[in-house]
N, C-alpha and C positions, 0 to 999 in steps of 0.2 A: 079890787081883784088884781090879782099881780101876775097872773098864768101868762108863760113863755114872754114876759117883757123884753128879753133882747132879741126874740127872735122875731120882735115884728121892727128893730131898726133897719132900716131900708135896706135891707136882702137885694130887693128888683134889682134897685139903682145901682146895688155900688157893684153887683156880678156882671150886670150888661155893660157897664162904663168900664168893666176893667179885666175880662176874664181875656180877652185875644191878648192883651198887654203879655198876658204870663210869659207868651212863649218870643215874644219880641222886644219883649225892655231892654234899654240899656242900662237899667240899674240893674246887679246883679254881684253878687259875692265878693266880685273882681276889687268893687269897690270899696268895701269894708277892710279888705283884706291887704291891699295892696296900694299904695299909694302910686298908680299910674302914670301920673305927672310928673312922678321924677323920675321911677327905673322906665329905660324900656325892655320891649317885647325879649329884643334879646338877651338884657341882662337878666328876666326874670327867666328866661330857659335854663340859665348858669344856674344860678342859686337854688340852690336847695332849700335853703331858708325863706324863698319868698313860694316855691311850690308849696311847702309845709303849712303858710299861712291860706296858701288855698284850699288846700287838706282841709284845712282846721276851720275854714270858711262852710264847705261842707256839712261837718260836724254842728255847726254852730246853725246852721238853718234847718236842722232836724229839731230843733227844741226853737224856732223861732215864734214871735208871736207878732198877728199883729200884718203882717206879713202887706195885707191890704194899703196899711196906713191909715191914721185919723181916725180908726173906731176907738171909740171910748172901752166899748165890752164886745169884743169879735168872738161870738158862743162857737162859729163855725174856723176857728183860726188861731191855732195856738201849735204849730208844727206837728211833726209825725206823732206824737200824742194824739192831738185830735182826731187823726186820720183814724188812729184805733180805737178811741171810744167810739165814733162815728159809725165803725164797722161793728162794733158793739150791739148797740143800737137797731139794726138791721134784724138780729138773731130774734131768736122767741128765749133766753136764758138771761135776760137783762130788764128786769123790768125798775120802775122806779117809784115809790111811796109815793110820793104826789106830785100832781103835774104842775101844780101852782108855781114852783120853780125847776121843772123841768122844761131847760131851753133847746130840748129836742124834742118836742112837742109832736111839733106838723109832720117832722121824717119820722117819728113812731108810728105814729098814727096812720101816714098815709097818706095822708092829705096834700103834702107839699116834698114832692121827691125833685122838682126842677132845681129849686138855686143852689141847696148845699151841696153837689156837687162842682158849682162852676168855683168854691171855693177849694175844693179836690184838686180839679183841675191845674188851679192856679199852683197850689202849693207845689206840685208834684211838676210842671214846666219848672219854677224857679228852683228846684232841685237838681234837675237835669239840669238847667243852664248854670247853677254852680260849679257841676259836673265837668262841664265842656270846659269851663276857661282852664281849670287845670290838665283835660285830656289835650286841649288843642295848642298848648305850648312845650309838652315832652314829647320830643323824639325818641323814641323806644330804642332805633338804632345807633341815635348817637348823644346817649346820656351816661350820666353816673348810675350803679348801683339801685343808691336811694332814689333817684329819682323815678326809674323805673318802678321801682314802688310803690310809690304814690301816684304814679299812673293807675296801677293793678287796682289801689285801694278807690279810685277814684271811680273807673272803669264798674268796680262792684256795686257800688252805690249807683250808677248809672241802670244798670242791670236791676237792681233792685225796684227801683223809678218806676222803670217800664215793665216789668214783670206783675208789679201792684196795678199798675193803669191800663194792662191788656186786657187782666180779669177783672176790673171793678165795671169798665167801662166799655166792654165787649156785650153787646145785647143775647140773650139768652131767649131760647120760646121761654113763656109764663103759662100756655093754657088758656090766658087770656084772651078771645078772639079778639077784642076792641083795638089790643095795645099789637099784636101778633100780625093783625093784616095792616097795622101802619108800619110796623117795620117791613113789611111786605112792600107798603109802595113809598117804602124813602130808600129800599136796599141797604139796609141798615146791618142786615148778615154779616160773619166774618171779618167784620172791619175792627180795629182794636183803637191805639189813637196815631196822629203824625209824630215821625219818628225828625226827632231836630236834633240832629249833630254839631259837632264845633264847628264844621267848615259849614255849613251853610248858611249863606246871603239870608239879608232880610225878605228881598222879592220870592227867594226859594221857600220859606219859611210861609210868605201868603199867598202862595200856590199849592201849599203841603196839603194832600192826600190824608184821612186817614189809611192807616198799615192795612193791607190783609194780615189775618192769623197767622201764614206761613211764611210774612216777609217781617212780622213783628218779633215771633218767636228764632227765626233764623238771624237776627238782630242783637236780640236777649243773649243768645249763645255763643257771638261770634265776640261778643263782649265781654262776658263771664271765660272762656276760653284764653283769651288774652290778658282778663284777669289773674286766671291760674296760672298762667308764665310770667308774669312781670312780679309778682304778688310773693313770690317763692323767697323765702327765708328772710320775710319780714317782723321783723322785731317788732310786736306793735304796745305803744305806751301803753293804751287803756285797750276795753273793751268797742270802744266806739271807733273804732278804726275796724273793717275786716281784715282779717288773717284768710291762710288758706283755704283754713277748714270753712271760713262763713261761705266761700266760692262753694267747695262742694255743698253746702246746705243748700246755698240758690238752683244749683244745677240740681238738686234733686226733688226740688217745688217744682221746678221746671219740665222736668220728666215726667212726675206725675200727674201733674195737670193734661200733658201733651198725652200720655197712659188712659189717662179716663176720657178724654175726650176721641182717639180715636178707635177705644170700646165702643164707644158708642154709636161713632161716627166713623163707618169706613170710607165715605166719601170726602172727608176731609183730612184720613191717611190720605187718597190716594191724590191729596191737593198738595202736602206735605211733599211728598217724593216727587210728584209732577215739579212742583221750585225747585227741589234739589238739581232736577237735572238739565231745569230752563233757566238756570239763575245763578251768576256766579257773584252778586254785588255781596252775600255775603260769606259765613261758613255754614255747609250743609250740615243736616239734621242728622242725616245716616240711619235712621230708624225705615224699618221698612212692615213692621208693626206693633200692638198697642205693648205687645210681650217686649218686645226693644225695650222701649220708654221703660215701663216697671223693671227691666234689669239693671239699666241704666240709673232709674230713679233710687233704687234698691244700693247699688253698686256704690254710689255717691251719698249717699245719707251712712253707709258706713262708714265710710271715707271720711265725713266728717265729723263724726262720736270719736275720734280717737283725740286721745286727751281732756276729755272732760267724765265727768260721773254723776248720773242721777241727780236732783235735789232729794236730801232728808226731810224726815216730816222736821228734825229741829230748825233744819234753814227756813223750810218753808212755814211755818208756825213761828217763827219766832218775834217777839212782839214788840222787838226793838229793829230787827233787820228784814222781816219778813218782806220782797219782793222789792224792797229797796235798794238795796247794796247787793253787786255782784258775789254772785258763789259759784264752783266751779262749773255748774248746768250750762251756766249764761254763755254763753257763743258771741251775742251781740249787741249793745245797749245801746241807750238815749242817757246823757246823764246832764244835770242840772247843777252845777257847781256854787254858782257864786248870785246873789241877791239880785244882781243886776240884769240877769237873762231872764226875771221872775218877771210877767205879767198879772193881769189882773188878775185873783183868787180862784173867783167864780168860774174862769174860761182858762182853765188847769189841768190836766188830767189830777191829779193829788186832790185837789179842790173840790171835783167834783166827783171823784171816787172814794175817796177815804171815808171812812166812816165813826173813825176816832177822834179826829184834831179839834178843837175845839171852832176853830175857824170855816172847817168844811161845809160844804152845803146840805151834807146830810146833820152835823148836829145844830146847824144856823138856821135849817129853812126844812128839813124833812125829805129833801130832795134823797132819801135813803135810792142807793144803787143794792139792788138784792138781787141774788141767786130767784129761776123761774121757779116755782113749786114742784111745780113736775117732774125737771132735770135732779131737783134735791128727795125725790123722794124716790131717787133710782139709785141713791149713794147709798151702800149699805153700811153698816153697825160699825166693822170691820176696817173701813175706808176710812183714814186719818183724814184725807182732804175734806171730809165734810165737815173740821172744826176749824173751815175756812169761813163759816157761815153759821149765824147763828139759827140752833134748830127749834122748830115753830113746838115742839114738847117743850121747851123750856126756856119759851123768851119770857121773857120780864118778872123773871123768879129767883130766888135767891139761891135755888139750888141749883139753877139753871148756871147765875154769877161764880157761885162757887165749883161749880163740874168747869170752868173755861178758866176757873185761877188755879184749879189744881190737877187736871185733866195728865194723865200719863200714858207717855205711847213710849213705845217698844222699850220700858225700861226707866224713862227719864219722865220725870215731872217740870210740864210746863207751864206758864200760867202765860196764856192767850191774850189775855188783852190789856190795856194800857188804860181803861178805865175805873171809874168808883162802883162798887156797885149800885147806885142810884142813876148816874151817868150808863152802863150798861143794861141795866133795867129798860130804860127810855127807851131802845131802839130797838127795832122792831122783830119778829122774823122773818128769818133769813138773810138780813144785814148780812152784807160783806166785810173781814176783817182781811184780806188776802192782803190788803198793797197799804204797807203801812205808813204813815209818817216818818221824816228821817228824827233818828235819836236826838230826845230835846225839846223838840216841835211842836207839842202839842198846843202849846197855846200862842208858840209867834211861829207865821207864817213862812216868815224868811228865815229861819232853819226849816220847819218841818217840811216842806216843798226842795230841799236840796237832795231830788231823790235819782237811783237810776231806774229804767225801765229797760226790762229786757227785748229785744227785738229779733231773737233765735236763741233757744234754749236745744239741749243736747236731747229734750224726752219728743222734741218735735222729728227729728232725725227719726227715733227710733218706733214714733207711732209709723213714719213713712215706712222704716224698715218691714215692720207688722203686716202692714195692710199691702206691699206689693208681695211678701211674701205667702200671701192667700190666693194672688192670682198667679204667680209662679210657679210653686211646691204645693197648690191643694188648699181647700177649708181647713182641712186638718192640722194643716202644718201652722196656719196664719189664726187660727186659733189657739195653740198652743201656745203659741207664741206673745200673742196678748193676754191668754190667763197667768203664762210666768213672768211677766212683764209688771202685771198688776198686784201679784199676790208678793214678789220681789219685793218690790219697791214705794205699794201705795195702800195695800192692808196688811196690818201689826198679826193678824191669825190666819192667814193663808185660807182665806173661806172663799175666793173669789171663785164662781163657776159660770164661765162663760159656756156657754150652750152651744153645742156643735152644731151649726146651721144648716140648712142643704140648700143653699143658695148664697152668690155674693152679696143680693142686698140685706138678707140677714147677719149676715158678718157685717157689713157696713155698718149696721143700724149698733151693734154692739161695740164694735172699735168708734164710732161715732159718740154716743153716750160719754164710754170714759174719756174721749178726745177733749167733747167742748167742757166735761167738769173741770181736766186738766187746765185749758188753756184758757179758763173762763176770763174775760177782762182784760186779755191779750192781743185782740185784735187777728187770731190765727183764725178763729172758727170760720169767720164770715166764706174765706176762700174755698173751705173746704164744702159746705152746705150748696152752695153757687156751682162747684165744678161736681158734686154729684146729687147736681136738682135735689135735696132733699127735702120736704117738706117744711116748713115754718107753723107749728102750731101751737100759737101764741093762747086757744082758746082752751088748751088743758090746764093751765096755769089758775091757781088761785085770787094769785100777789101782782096780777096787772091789773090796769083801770079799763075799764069797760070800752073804751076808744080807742084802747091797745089790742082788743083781740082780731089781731087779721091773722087769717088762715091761709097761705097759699095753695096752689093746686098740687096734689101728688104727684110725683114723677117727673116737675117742672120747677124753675128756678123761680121765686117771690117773686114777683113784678120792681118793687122795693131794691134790689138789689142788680138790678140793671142801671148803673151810673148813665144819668140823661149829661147830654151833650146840649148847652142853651145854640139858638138859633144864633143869639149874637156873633159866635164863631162863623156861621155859615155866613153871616151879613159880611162881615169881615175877610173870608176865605171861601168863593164860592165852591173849593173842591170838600170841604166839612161836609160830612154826611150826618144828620143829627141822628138822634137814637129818638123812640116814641117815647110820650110823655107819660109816667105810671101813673101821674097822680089821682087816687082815688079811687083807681080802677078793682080795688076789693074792697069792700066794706067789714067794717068789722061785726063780731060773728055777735047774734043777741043771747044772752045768757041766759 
């Protein structure tokens, strides 16, 4: 039997022996990047060409793999990819054809939510500290142009670090008493994680606090702020650089989160404006309610749609570029160039998502990644994106083969997929074709893995627009808005009828649906489920394994999605406050 083989390589061992490392190594970017031994400090502040390669250092550890060192096959460690299918994983719209080679076995299921975080952890310090080497050698006020600029870009990706790591790893109630009254007696509340800048000492760093909420996020902003000035008429090479607009996208994840959380919570508005007016370490919030944030959230997710336009169903359908190569949606990528930054297959995002290449896990081992049942059978007729997936009327049929090679949307005939039909027969319903191979690839690895991965796309801006626009201008207004949004842009006959709600969590539940079909496999959804408790009901699904069905509590965030903090940190830093441990604390439901 082969089930989750890599994820019983020694997990324990190698996160307690190494997860404190993350935030106080001396190996770090600086090193790869920069040959230290010959420039110094000061001549790398001159040069613009040695900040660039810290840039680029940056850049290069968002697709890093491995990161650990010495794993042969690291399932939980192949750079910001992982981080997204990881968050994947979490959702009830990911389930996987068999577990025999699914090496997210134990975090599906439930069973084992302790260590694959402490490789989160790690990843997301050694980001920030590539971060820092290049924030903590420009002088803002007394540099070049460019150099300022790759502050700004550096600065965003910092922001970005820590905006990912407030909400993964910020505990949430679940409902669950067991796990609820131990965050009770560890004070586990409002804490997010320690905030490690370029200037501080190692001794500072093992004395670091976790953040409160309101010194985390007042952090995030004072970052992203200084991002927006430094960042200003940057000319950026690729994708993988942020520009301006990616600043605005952050500031309006930012908003909204901080929007929905003091909906819900006026006690922790009135913790927000209390820092504002007790605390000058960093820049104030200025919100003085939850309507603030949404206009603000609102305000900036406009701000950053300008210059880009929708994906077409051609971009997105298309069977040689579909999700791989930038179009002009993409705001912000991960991208894979060259054979040599390729790790192992199997521990890929391409690898282990794709469901074409010959090489994949889904046509090697079955390890098929499908659309949930449930979420596909809310896609209607009309909805192009549902021939992102193949549908359970017409798997492993000829006519089924033939509707995907000659299938026509708005005019154009396209042919969907890159297989035989014997080869497309074979896989299952509901198979995923969204994220394709790069052109060529199908049968060597090292082409079809040289692919990009979007990391902000323009339809995400404008779902934020939508949905603060409900709480803004009315139900009315913010459902209008996501029926001409939908029937625009993502159904060929304009049939889409959203139901006018009388209630926000009915509009939620509506702009939710088409949200996570949107951004299915993108690593988006997980945030937004988490910041408005929404249910997890893995048990409506057909196409999970019976060990996958956990149901979380309504009205409450999954237990599952509260990132554990291992104790080892505490051993290491008495001021770490852990989170409780979920593991197993819901059982899965019996069929």
């Amino acid at each position: 039997m082969t089930t989750n083989i890599f994820n019983k390589i020694s997990i324990k061992t190698k996160c307690v022996a190494l997860a404190f490392a993350a935030m106080i190594s001396a190996t770090s970017c600086i090193d790869t990047t920069l040959p230290t031994d010959v420039l110094t400090s000061d001549q790398v502040k001159e040069m613009a060409s040695s900040q660039e390669g810290l840039l680029n250092g940056i850049v290069s550890y968002m697709i890093s793999y491995d990161s650990w060192g010495g794993q042969t096959h690291p399932v939980n460690d192949w750079g910001y990819p992982c981080q997204m299918f990881f968050r994947e994983t979490l959702g009830g719209d990911f389930p996987a054809l068999s577990s025999g080679y699914n090496y997210w076995y134990p975090v599906e299921a439930g069973t084992e939510t302790r260590f694959t975080p402490c490789y989160t952890y790690r990843f997301y310090y050694n980001l920030v500290k590539c971060c820092n080497n290049l924030i903590g050698i420009v002088d803002p006020e007394d540099c070049s142009t460019l150099s300022r600029q790759y502050l700004g870009c550096a600065l965003a990706y910092r922001a970005m670090a820590y905006l990912d790591m407030a909400r993964l790893f910020e505990y949430k109630r679940t409902g669950v008493a067991s796990v609820d009254s131990k965050a009770d007696e560890l004070g586990s509340w409002g804490l997010t994680v320690p905030i490690v800048t370029e200037d501080m000492t190692l001794e500072q760093i093992k004395q670091n606090s976790r953040a409160k909420f309101t010194d985390m996020y007042r952090f995030i902003i004072t970052d992203l702020n200084n991002a927006e000035k430094y960042i200003d008429g940057f000319s950026r090479a690729s994708k993988t650089l942020p520009n301006k607009s990616v600043v605005y996208g952050l500031k309006a994840r930012l908003y909204l989160e901080l929007g929905t959380r003091f909906e819900n919570s006026p006690e922790d508005l009135q913790a927000m404006i209390e820092s504002d007016s007790s605390s000058d370490t960093y820049d104030k919030m200025n919100v003085t309610s939850a309507r603030d944030c949404y206009s603000l959230a609102r305000k900036y997710a406009r701000k950053a749609q300008v210059g880009y336009s929708i994906t077409t169903a051609e971009q997105w359908l298309n069977n040689e570029t579909g999700f791989n190569t930038p179009v002009d949606s993409w705001m912000w990528d991960i991208e894979t160039t060259t054979k040599e930054q390729l790790g192992y297959i199997y521990c890929s995002f391409q690898g282990t998502i794709n469901s074409e290449a010959d090489w994949s896990m889904a046509r090697g081992y079955n390890a098929v990644r499908m659309i949930g049942s449930a979420l596909y059978s809310m896609i209607e007729e009309g909805d192009w994106r549902r021939w992102s997936w193949i549908d359970p009327n017409y798997a492993g049929t000829d006519e089924g083969y033939a509707r995907f090679t000659q299938q026509e949307i708005n005019g154009t005939k396209i042919n969907l997929t890159n297989l035989t039909a014997d080869e497309w027969k074979a896989l299952p319903a509901y198979t995923n074709t969204k994220f394709r191979y790069a052109p060529g690839g199908k049968s060597d690895y090292e082409v079809g893995m040289l692919t990009d991965i979007p990391l902000m796309r323009v339809e995400e801006m404008k779902f934020i627009e939508i949905e603060t626009t409900a709480y803004l201008d009315g139900l009315a207004a913010g459902t209008t808005a996501l029926r001409d949004f939908i029937n625009t842009y993502r159904y060929t006959d304009g049939s889409y009828t959203a139901r006018n709600p009388v209630s926000i969590p009915l509009f939620l539940s509506q702009l939710m649906t088409q949200k996570r079909i949107e951004f299915w496999g993108e690593g988006i959804n997980y945030f937004d489920l988490k910041r408005l408790r929404m249910q997890v009901r893995r048990s409506d699904n057909t196409n999970y394994e019976d060990q996958f069905l956990l149901d979380s509590m309504e009205g409450y965030v999954a237990p599952w999605m509260n990132f554990f903090i291992l104790e080892y940190e505490y051993e290491m830093n008495p001021n770490i406050v852990p989170n409780p441990d979920t593991s197993g604390c819901i059982k899965a439901t019996v069929r």
